[in-house]
Phi, psi and omega in degrees: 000168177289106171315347214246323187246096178262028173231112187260116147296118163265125167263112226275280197122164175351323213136314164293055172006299164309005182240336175307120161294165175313298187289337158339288219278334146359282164287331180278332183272339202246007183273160182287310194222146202224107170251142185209138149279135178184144190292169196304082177116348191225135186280128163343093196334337218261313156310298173349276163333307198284340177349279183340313155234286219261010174039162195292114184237063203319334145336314186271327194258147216213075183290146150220119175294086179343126177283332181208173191218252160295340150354302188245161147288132165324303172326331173272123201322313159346301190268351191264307214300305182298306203290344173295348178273340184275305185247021139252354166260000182300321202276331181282291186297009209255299171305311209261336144285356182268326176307335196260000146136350178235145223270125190231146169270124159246129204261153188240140156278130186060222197261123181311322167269016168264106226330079162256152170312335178308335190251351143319309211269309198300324216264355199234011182257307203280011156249340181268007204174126178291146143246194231161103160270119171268133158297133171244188135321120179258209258199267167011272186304341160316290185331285179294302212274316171309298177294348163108009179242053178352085169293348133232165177226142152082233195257041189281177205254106202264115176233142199246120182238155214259105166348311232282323181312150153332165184250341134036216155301312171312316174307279201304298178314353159290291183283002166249014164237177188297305174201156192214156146248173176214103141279173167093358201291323168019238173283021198247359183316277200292001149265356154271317167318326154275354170270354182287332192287280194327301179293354174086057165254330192316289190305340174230028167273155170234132171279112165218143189255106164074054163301141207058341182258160139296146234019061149290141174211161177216124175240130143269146224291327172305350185241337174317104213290129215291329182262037150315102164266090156359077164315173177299311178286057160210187223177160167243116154243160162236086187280174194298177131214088191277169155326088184251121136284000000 
């Protein structure tokens, strides 16, 4: 841990331990308390991941349970107002172990400011206290380097978007860059698969699945079988095709 911080965001990384930086695995070895996001009965991808070096220690660990996930649609005032309520109480309990004198880690999947939960708790921290992020790999660059896919060349324009958009908006944002990822995919699958068609994307997309873990896979998005569900650990690229000298 940080001299400086005794509330740290850990960055994991994709998924493959072995991918995990020195100071990751630092900080997961040296925190007092092992804080994870994770559903209602489950241990936390993030936990999950940290297996690998510091292994289970209920004693050490400080789960927090998403009050809703998929439950409510995000659109709804409903799902803003629990999770803010979620992540001040998160934040309460965070607090009250650095009063008692100990250091706490939170573990992150992929990179903590790429759309992580993490920058919830940071952001509502970083005026009460130092904190501390470490940056990781993110679940993208896992993606593209697994499957085998420079995502640019030359000047091309990389744009990375969100399942969660109108289908569109995806479509049009699609036909205006180089290349792309897509998160977020879950039940948002089969509107991206029509907004990649509309943009004429189909034919250079790759569907990857569990990049870096185990069961990993790369389909191409054309082969991808239609009553496919789209688990948490995927993504869409689109890689470039740019300026090769």
């Amino acid at each position: 841990m940080s001299a400086r911080a005794a509330i740290v965001g850990i960055g994991l990384g994709p998924g493959d331990p072995d991918l995990m930086s020195v100071r990751a695995r630092a900080a997961l070895e040296g925190a007092d308390r092992l804080a994870h996001f994770c559903k209602a009965g489950r241990r936390g991808n993030a936990r999950t991941i940290a297996d690998a070096v510091v292994g289970a220690d209920p004693a050490r660990e400080i789960a927090m349970v998403y009050p809703v996930t998929t439950e409510i649609p995000i659109e709804d005032p409903a799902y803003a107002e629990a999770l803010a309520a979620f992540y001040e109480d998160c934040v309460a309990r965070l607090l009250d172990e650095v009063a008692a004198g100990r250091s706490v880690g939170v573990l992150c999947e992929g990179d903590p400011f790429f759309y992580g939960s993490w920058m919830h708790l940071w952001r509502r921290l970083r005026e009460r206290l130092s904190v501390e992020t470490i940056p990781a790999i993110t679940a993208m660059s896992g993606a593209w380097t697994a499957a085998g896919a420079p995502i640019t060349w030359g000047d091309d324009v990389l744009t990375v978007l969100p399942g969660t958009l109108p289908a569109a908006e995806l479509a049009r944002r699609l036909e205006d860059t180089d290349a792309a990822v897509i998160m977020k995919l879950g039940r948002n699958w089969p509107k991206v698969r029509g907004a990649l068609a509309e943009a004429g994307l189909t034919g250079r997309a790759v569907y990857v699945e569990r990049a870096t873990m185990d069961g990993e896979r790369m389909i191409p998005v054309a082969e991808v079988p239609d009553d496919h569900v789209a688990p948490y650990f995927s993504l869409v690229i689109v890689p470039g095709e740019g300026r090769r000298p």
